[in-house]
C-alpha positions in Angstrom: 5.7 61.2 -19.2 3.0 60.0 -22.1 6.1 57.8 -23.4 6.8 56.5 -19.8 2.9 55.1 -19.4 2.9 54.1 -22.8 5.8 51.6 -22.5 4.2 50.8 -18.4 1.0 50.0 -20.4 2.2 47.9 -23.2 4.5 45.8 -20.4 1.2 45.3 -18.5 -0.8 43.9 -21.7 2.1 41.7 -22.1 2.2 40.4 -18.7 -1.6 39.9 -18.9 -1.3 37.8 -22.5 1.3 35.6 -20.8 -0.5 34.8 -17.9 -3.5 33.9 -20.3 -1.4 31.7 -22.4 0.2 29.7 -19.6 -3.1 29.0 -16.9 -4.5 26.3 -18.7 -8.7 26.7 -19.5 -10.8 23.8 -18.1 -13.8 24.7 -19.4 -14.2 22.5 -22.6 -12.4 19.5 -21.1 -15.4 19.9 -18.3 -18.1 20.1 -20.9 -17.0 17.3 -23.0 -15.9 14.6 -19.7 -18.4 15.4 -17.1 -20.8 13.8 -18.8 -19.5 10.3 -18.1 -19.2 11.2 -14.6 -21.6 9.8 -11.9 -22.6 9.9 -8.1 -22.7 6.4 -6.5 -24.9 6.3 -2.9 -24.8 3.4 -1.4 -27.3 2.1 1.9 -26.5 -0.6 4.1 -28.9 -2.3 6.7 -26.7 -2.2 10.0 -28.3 -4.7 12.3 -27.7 -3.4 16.1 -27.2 -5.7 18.4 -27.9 -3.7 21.7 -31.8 -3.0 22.3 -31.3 -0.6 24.9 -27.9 2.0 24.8 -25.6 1.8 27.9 -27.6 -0.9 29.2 -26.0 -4.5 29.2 -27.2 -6.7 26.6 -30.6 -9.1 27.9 -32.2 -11.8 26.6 -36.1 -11.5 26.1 -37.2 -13.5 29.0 -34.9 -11.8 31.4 -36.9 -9.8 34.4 -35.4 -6.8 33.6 -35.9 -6.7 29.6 -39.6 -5.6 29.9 -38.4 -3.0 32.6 -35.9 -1.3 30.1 -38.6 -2.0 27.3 -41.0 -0.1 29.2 -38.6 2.9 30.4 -35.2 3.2 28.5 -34.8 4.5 25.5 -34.5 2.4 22.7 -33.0 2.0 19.1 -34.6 0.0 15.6 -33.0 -3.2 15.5 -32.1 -2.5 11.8 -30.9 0.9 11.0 -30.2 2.2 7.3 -26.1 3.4 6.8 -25.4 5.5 3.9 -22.4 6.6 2.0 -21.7 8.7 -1.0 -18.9 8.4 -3.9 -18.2 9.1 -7.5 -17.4 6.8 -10.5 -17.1 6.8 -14.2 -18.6 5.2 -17.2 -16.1 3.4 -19.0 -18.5 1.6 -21.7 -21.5 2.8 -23.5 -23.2 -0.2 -22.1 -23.3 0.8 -18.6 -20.0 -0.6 -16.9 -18.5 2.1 -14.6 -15.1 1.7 -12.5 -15.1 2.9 -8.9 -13.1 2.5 -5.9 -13.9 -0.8 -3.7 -14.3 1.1 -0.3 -17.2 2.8 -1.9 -19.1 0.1 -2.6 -17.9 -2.5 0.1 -20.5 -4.3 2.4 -23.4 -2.3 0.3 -27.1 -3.6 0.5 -28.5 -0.9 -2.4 -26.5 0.8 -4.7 -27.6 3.9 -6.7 -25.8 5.9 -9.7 -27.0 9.4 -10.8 -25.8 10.2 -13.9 -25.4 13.9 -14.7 -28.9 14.6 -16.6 -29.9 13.2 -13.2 -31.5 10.2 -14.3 -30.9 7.3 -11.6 -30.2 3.5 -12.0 -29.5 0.4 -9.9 -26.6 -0.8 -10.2 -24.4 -4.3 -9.2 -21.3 -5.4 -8.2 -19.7 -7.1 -11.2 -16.5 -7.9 -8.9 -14.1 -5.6 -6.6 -10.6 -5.7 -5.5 -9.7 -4.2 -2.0 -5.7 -4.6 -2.9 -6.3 -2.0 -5.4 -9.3 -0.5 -4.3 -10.8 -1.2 -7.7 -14.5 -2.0 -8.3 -16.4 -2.7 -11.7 -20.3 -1.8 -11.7 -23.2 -2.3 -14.0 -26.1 -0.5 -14.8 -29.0 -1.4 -17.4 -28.4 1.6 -19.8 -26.9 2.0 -23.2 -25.6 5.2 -25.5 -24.1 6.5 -22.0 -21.6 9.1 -22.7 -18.0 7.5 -21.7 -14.1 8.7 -21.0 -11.4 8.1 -23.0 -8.5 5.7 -21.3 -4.9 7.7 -21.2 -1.6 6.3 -20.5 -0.4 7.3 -17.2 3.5 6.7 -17.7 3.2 9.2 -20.2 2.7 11.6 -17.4 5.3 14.1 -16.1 5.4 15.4 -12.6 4.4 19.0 -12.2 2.0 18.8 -15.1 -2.0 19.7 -14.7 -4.3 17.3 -14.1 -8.2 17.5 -13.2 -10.8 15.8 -10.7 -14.2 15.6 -11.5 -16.4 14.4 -8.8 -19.1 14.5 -5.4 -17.5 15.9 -2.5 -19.4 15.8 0.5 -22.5 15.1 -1.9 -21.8 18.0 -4.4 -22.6 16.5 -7.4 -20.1 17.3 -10.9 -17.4 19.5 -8.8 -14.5 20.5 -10.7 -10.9 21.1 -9.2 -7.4 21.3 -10.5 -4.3 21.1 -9.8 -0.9 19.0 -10.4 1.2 15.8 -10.4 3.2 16.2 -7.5 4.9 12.8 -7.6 4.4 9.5 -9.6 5.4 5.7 -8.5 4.5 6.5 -4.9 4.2 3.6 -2.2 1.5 3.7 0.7 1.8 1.7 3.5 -0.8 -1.6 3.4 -1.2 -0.3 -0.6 2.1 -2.0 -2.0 0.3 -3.5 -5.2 -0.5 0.4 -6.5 2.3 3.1 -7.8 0.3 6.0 -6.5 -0.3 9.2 -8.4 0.2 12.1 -6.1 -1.2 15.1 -6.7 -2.6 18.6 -5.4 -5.9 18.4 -6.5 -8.5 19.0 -3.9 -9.8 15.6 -3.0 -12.6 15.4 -0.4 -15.0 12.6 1.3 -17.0 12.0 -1.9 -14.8 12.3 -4.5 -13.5 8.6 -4.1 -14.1 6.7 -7.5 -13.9 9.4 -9.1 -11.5 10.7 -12.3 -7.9 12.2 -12.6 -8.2 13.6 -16.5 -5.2 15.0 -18.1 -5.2 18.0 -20.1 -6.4 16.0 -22.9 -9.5 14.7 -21.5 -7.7 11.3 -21.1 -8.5 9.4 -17.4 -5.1 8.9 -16.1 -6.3 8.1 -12.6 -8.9 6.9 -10.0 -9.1 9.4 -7.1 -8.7 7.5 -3.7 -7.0 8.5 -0.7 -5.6 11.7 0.8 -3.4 12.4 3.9 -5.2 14.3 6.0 -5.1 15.1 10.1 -8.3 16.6 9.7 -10.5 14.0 7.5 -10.4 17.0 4.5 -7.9 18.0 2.3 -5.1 19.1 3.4 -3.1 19.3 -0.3 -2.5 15.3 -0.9 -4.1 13.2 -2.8 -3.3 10.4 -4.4 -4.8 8.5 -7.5 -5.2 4.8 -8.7 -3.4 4.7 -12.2 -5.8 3.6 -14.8 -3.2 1.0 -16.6 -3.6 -0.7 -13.2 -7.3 -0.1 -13.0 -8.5 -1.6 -15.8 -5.9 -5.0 -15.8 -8.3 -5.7 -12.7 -11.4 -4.9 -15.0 -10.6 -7.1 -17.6 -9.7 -10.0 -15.2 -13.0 -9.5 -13.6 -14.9 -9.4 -16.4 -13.5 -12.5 -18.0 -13.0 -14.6 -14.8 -14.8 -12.5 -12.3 -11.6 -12.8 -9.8 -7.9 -11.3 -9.9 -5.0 -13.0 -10.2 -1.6 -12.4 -8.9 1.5 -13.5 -8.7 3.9 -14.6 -5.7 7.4 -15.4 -5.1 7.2 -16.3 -1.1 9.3 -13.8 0.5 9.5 -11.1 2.7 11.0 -7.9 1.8 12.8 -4.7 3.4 13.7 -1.5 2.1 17.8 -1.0 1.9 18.8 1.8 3.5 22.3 3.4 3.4 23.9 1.9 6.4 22.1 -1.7 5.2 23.9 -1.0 1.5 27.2 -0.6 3.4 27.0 -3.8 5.4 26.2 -6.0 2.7 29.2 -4.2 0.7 26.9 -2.2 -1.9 28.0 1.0 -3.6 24.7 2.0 -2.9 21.2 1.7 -1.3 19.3 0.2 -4.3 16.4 -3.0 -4.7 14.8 -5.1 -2.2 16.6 -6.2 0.6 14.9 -10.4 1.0 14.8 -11.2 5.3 12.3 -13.9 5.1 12.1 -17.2 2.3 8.7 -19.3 2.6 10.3 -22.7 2.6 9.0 -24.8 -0.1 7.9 -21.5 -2.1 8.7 -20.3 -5.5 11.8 -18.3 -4.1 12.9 -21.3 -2.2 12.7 -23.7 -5.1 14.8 -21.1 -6.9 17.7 -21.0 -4.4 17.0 -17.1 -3.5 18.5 -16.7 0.6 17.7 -14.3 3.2 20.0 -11.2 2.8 19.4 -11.5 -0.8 19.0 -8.0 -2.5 16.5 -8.3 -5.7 18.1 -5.9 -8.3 15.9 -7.0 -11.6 12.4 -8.9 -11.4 12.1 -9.9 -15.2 14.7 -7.5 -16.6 13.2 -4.1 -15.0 15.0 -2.5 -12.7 13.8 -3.0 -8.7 15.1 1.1 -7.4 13.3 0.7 -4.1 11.5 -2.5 -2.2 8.0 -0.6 -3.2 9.1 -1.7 -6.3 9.2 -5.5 -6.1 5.4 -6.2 -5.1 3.8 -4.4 -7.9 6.4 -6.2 -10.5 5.6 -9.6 -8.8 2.1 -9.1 -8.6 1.7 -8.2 -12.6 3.4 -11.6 -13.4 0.9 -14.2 -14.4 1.3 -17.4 -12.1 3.2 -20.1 -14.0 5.9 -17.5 -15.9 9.8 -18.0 -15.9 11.5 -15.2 -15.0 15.1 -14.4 -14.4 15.9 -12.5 -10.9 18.5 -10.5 -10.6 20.7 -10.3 -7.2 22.9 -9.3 -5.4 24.4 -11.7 -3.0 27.8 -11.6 -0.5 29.0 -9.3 -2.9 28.4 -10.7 -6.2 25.5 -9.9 -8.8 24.3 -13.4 -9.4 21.0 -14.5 -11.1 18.3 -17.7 -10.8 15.4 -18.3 -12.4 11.9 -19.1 -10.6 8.1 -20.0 -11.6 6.0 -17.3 -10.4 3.4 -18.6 -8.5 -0.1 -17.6 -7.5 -1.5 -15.5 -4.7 -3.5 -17.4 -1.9 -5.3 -15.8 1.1 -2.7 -13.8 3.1 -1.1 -16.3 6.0 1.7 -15.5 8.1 5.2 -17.4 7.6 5.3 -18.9 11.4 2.8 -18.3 14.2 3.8 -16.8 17.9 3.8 -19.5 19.8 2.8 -19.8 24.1 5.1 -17.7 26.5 5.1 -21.1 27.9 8.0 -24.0 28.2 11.3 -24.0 29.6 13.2 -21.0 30.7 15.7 -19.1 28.9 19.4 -20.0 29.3 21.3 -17.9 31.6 23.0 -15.5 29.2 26.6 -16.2 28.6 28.0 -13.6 27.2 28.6 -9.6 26.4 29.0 -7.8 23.1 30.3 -4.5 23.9 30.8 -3.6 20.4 26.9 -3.9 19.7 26.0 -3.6 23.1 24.2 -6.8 23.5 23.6 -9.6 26.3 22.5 -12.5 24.7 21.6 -16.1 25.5 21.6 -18.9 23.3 17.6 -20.5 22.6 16.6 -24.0 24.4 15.4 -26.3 22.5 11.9 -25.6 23.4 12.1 -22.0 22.5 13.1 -23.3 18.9 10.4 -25.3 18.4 8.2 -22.6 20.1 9.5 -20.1 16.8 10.4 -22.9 14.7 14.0 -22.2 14.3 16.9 -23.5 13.8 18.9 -21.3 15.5 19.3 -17.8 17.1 19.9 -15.9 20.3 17.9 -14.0 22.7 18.7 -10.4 23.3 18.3 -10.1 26.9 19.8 -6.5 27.1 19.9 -4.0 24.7 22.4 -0.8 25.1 24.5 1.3 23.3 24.5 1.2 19.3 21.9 -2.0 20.3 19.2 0.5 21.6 20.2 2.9 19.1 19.5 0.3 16.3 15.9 -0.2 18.1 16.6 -3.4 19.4 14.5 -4.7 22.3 15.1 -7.3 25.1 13.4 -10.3 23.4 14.2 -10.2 20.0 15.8 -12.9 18.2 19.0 -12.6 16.0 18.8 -15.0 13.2 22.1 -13.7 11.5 24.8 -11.8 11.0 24.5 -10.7 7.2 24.3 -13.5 5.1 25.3 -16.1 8.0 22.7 -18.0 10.1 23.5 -18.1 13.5 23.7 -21.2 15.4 25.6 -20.4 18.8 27.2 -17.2 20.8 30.8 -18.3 19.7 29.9 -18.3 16.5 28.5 -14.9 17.0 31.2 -13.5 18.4 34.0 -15.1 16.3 31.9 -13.5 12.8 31.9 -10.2 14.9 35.7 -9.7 15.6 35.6 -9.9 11.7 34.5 -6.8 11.3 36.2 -4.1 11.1 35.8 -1.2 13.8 33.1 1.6 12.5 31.4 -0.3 9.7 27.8 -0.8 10.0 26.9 -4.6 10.6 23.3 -6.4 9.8 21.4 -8.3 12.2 18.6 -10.3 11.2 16.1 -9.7 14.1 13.0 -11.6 14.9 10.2 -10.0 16.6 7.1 -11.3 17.3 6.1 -13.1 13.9 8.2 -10.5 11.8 12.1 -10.9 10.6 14.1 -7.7 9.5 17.7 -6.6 8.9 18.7 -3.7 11.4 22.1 -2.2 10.5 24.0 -1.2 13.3 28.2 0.7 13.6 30.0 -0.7 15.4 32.3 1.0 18.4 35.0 2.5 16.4 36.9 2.5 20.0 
């Protein structure tokens, strides 16, 4: 009996030791890096525009403003909004990085450092594609982070948030990469960091460390249904971070580059139309006539493989490799094109304020031809575009869906949509159409290049195998 508790307490003290040695211990990283991490409060003067609430807005000299002076209830005509966030020094001198939402439209900002001293601070220059924003305060001999390298990172591994949720100033949580490389819809110029760490309102701007007391990260978004945490978060990768710091502190803007396309994930059925082994790169449904990509030859239905010798795996992958090229570099694309792997070379060029390629024109101007013709295979009615409705989309082809069943609805396609082309050709007429489609064989998947509204995309659809 003595030897049976003997052995049960030895296997308990070894259970105990390696549970110690594997849960990492946060403490010293915390005492050494929360130093250099601060709480940013901003206030902005909101001007409102309505004197009196639920009352229509009058002018001074109206009859009725002295009435609702007098008798309704009224509001300041300037009224103080304020928001809380975190940040980290990343010079002695007083420059701290932060996210741009944070700071954006602020009239006062204020930075409390962790001994609880307080400073003003400016805007040096933000970047709301990033959500990247450098700060200065007049201070020097602040404690700073160290900079780590983010691709050195593995998934799974731990990683640490220091920060102000919800006001609480130098909160510690933990917790792990959960993914790396990940794309967020409107965010395409930013390979998230996805973690598990608790990140609340408040924590924005603030650190990801790793386990060496390296920043790996800027803490900026989580999903949530709620507005809290719900167990993902995702982090600005400091390599990315601080190329926008050094641009805006040498030229106080950030450059990008631009290639003047439009671009589309390739999925498996759009891999099997276009004769790809499988769904890799960025599928190209859009050129910008007279644009980089133009001048280089690159076609709608291109699929980019290689931007610049690195591999393109998905179409979130494309933006960010485009956007890191300086304006004015060669580089070599790699594609794949009606079944060949073919390559040009193109001059990067430079970002400009986001336009769109063509603008909606009137629902005015001649009537639609009478439509013509039936594609059982896909499902479709379609009509060939007057003249005026090419101008109207400034096209030089195309036909109007005017019925969509079948595969055709089950491939999302809407009565109004434009086909441009059938794969890599440009449609021009409904016997063209119709004479590329008996082409095909029965059950493959076919792409459609489909216009709708101000927006071109390939839709795959299979064909009737009957």
């Amino acid at each position: 009996m003595l030897k049976r508790i003997f052995i049960i307490a030895l296997l308990g003290l070894f259970a105990h030791t390696l549970e110690a040695r594997e849960l990492p211990d946060f403490t010293e990283l915390v005492e050494k890096q929360g130093a250099a991490v601060v709480n940013v409060s901003t206030t902005q003067v909101v001007r409102n525009t309505q004197a009196f609430p639920g009352m229509p807005n009058l002018p001074e000299g109206d009859p009725f403003y002295e009435f609702f002076r007098r008798f309704a209830p009224q509001v300041p005509r300037e009224q103080e909004s304020q928001s809380l966030g975190s940040g980290f020094i990343i010079s002695a001198d007083g420059y701290i990085l932060t996210n741009a939402h944070v700071v954006d439209s602020a009239d006062k900002i204020t930075v409390r450092l962790a001994d609880k001293r307080e400073f003003k601070a400016k805007v040096i220059g933000a970047d709301k594609r990033t959500d990247v924003a450098l700060l200065k305060i007049d201070a020097s001999g602040l404690p700073k982070v160290s900079q780590g390298d983010p691709n050195l990172m593995k998934v799974g591994e731990w990683v640490l948030a220091i920060g102000s949720p919800f006001g609480f100033d130098s909160s510690v949580t933990a917790g792990i990469v959960s993914a790396k490389g990940r794309s967020l819809s409107q965010e395409n110029f930013v390979p998230f960091i996805q973690t598990d760490v608790a990140i609340n309102p408040g924590n924005s701007g603030g650190p990801l460390f790793n386990m060496k007391g390296e920043v790996v990260g800027i803490n900026s978004q989580i999903y949530s249904r709620s507005g809290g945490y719900m167990g993902l978060s995702f982090a600005i990768p400091i390599d990315v971070a601080m190329d926008v710091v050094n641009q805006l502190r040498t030229s106080g803007k950030v450059t990008r580059g631009r290639i003047g396309v439009i671009i589309q994930e390739v999925t498996r059925e759009l891999a099997d139309s276009f004769g790809m082994s499988k769904p890799t790169g960025a599928l190209i449904s859009n050129v910008e006539k007279g644009g980089p990509a133009d001048k280089a030859g690159v076609q709608p239905s291109d699929v980019v493989l290689k931007f610049d010798g690195k591999l393109v795996n998905s179409s979130g992958d494309l933006p960010r490799m485009v956007a890191a090229a300086r304006p004015g570099a060669k580089v070599v694309v790699q594609l794949w094109r009606k079944g060949q792997v073919s390559e040009v070379s193109l001059v990067v060029g430079e970002t400009v304020a986001e336009t769109r390629l063509a603008q909606r024109g009137s629902k005015g101007g001649s009537a639609p031809a009478p439509a013509s013709e039936s594609s059982e295979r896909l499902g479709l009615i379609l009509s060939e575009l007057t003249p005026e409705q090419k101008a109207e989309l400034k096209v030089e082809g195309g036909l109007l869906v005017e019925e969509a069943k079948g595969a055709a609805a089950r491939g999302d396609l809407h009565r109004g949509d434009v086909i441009l082309a059938i794969g890599n050709f440009p449609i021009r007429s409904l016997d063209q159409f119709n004479e590329i489609l008996k082409q095909i064989p029965k059950g493959r998947n076919v792409a459609l290049l489909v216009r709708r509204d101000e927006v071109a995309s390939y839709v795959a659809i299979k064909l009737d195998e009957k």
